[in-house]
C-alpha positions in Angstrom: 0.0 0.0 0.0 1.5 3.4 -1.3 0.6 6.7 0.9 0.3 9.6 -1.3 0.9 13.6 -0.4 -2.7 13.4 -0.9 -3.6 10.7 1.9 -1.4 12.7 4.7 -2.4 16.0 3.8 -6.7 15.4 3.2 -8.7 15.8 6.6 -9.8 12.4 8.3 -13.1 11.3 8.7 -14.1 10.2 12.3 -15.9 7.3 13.0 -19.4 9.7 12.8 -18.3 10.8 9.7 -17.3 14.2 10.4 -13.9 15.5 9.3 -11.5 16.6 12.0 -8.0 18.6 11.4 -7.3 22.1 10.9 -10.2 23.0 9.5 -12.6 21.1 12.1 -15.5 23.3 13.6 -15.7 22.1 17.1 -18.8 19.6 16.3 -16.3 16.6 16.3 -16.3 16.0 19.9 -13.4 18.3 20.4 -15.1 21.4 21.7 -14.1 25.0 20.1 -11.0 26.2 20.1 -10.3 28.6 22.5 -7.4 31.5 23.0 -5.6 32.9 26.1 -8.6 35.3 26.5 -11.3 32.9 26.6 -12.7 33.7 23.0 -13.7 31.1 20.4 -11.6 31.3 17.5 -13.2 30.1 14.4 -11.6 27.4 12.3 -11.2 29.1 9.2 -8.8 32.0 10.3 -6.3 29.4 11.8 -4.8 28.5 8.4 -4.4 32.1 7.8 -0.9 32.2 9.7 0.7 34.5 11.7 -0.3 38.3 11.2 0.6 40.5 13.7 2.4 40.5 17.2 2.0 43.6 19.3 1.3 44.7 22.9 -0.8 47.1 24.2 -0.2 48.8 27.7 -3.0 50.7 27.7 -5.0 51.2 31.5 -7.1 48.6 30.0 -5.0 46.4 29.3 -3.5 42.9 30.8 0.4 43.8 30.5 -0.5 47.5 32.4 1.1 47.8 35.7 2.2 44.6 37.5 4.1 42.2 35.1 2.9 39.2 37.6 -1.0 40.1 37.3 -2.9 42.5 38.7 -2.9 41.9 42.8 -4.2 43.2 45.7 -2.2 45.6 47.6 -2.0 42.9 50.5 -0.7 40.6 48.1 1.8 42.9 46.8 2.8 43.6 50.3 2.8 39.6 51.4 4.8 39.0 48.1 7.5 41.3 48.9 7.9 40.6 52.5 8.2 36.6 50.7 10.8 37.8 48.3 12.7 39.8 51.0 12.6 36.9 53.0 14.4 34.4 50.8 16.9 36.7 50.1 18.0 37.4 53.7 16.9 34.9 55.8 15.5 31.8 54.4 17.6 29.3 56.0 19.7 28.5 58.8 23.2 27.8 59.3 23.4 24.4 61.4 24.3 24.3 64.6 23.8 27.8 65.1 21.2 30.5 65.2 22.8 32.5 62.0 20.3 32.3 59.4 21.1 33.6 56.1 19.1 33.4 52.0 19.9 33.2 48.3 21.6 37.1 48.9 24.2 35.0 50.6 24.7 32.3 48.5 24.2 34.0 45.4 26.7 36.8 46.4 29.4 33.7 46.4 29.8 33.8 42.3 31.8 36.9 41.6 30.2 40.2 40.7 27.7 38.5 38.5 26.1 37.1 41.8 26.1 40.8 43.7 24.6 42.1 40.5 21.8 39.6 40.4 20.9 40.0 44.1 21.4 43.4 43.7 18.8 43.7 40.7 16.4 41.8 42.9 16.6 44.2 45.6 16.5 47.1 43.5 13.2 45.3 41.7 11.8 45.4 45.5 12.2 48.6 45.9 10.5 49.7 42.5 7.6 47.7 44.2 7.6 49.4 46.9 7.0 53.2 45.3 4.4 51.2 43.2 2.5 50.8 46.7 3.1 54.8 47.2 6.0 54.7 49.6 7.3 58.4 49.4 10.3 59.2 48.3 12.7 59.4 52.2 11.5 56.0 52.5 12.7 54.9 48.7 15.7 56.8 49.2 16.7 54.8 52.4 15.8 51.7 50.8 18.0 52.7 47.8 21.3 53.5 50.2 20.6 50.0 51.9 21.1 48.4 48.4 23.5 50.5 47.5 25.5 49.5 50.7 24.5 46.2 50.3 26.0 46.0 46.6 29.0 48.0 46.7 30.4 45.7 50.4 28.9 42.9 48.4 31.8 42.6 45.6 34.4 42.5 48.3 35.6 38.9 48.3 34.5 37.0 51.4 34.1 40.1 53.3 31.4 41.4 51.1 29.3 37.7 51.8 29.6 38.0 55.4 28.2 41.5 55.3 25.3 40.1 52.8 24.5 37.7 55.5 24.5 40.2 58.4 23.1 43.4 57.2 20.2 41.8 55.4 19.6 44.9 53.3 16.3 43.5 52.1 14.7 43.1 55.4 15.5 46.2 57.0 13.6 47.8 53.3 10.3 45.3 54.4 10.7 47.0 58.1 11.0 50.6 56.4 8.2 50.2 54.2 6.0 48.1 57.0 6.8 51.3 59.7 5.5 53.6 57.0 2.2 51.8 55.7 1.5 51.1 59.5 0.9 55.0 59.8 -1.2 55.2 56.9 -4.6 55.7 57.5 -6.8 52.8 56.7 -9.4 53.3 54.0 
């Protein structure tokens, strides 16, 4: 038995006789097909190719704002206090009571590590004006980075200070003083 460009390429009839492939409705058993947004697409158009690729940031749309989503200010809050977390003090040094994060171990691959961690922080901190933190309390989150990168590059030296300062931490403290005085609405 020969197969022919024909045979591979012609739609299939299933066993109630409709076809199914790329041009199949949705009445096959399949269901419709349906994008990222939740729309049905309609069968024809998906042998038309690929047209366009843009983004819209727009108010309206679902890339404005928060790369992650759009989240409640608890959440962004909970989420930052998480990040800041694993960074400083996520785990704890056996046998004693120093605990220590990714920051530290991280910081241990020359200056590529420091400018990871340091990203990271600096990422928080852009979060943290997001949430309307004025800008004494930025500014002081900024120099704690800043510290915390620039004694961070110093062989050895620089990871023990990563470890003890915990830059990020002392940022989720700032930022936790300042919404604690906000008033409530």
């Amino acid at each position: 038995m020969t197969i022919s460009d024909d045979d591979i390429l012609a739609p299939r009839r299933s066993r109630s006789g409709s076809r199914s492939g790329a041009a199949s409705s949705g009445t096959d058993g399949r269901g419709p097909i349906i994008d990222q947004d939740g729309h049905e697409i309609r069968p024809e158009t998906l042998g038309q190719g690929f047209r366009e690729f843009r983004f819209e940031f727009g108010k309206d749309s679902p890339f404005a704002g928060n790369p992650f989503g759009n989240l409640t200010r608890e959440q962004r809050i909970a989420r930052i206090e998480a990040i800041a977390k694993l960074l400083d003090v996520a785990f704890v040094l056996p046998g004693t009571n120093i605990r220590y994060g990714i920051d530290g171990l991280i910081g241990l691959i020359p200056v590529v590590g420091d400018i990871i961690t340091t990203a990271i922080s600096l990422w928080l901190v852009q979060e943290a004006r997001a949430l309307g933190a004025p800008w004494y309390i930025t500014a002081r989150m900024l120099g704690n980075v800043a510290l915390d990168g620039v004694v961070g590059i110093v062989p050895f030296a620089g990871d023990a200070f990563d470890v003890m300062f915990r830059a990020n931490m002392r940022n989720v403290r700032l930022l936790r003083r300042w919404l604690d005085k906000q008033p409530r609405i």
